[in-house]
C-alpha positions in Angstrom: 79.7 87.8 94.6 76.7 89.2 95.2 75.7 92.4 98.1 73.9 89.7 100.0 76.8 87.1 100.1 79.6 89.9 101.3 80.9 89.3 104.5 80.6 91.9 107.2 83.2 93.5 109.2 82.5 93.4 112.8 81.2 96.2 114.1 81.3 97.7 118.0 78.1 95.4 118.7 79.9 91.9 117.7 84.2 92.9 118.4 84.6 92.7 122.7 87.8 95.4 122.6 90.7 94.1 124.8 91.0 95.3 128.3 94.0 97.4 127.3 92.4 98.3 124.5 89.7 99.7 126.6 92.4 100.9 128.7 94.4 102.7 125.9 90.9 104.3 124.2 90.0 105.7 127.9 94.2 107.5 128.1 93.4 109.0 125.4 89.9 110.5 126.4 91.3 111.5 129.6 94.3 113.4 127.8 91.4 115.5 125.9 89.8 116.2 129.1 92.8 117.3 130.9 93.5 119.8 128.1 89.9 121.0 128.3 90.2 121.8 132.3 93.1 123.9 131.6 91.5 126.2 130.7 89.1 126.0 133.5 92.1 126.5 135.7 92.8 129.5 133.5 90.0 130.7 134.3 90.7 130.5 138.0 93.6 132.1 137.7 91.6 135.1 135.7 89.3 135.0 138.3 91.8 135.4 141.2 93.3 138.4 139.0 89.5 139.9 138.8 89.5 140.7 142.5 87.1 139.0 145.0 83.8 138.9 143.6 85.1 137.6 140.5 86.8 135.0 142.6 83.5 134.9 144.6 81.8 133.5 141.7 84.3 131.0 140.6 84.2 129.6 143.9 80.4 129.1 144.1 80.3 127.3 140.6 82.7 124.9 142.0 80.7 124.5 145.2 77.7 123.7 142.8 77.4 119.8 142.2 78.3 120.2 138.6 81.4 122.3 139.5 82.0 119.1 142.2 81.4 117.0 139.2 83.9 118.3 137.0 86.5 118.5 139.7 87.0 115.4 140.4 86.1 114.1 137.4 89.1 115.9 136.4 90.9 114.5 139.4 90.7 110.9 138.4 91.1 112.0 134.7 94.7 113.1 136.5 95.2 110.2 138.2 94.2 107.7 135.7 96.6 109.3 132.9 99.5 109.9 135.7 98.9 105.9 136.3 98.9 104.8 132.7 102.2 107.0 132.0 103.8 105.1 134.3 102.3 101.8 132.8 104.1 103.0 129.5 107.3 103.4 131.4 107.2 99.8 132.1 106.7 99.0 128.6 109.7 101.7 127.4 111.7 99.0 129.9 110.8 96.0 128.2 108.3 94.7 131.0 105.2 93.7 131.2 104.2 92.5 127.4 102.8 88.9 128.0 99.0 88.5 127.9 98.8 87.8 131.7 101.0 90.8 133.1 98.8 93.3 130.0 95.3 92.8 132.2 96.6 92.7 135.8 98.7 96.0 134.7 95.7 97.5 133.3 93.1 96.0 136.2 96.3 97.6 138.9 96.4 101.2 137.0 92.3 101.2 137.5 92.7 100.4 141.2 95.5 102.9 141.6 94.0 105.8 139.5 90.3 105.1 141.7 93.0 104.9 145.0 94.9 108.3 143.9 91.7 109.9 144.0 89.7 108.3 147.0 93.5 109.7 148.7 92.8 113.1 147.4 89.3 113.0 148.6 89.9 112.6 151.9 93.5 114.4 151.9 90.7 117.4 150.9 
């Protein structure tokens, strides 16, 4: 068989990922970024124990719409992992397997991770 001949393995440009696939990809990038703003909560805590301009400081990076950014970013990153944990439960239970419940449980953890945190924005 020659190099021209050789079939190809689809690549991201041809394969259309699953919807829970999607899903499952985007848990796991949101666990990363959870771990990463711990330590950014760490840091709040170091700058509450640095007295108040240290405080002062950390507050007005988080005023700043980056600091915004990142905090709710890191909200729905919350939100969307706390909703696909309890997706998971449902599957420890047996439920929710077949191809039709798979997308409206993944479309319903979208809605309720976006809900969590429109709640929390105005809760705020």
């Amino acid at each position: 068989m020659s190099l021209k001949t050789r079939p190809l393995s689809p690549h991201l440009q041809v394969y259309r990922l699953p919807l829970t696939g999607l899903i499952s990809i985007t848990h796991r990038i949101t666990g990363v970024f959870l771990c990463l703003a711990l330590f950014g909560v760490l840091g709040l805590g170091a700058a509450l124990a640095g007295g108040e301009s240290a405080f002062l400081a950390a507050q007005a990076c988080l005023a700043a719409p980056l600091g915004q950014l990142l905090l709710w970013g890191s909200a729905y990153a919350l939100a969307f992992h706390f909703c696909h944990g309890v997706r998971h439960l449902l599957w420890d239970l047996g439920w929710g397997f077949d191809a039709r419940r798979l997308d409206a449980l993944a479309k319903l953890e979208l809605a309720a991770s976006a809900a969590l945190t429109g709640l929390l924005y105005f809760l705020s």
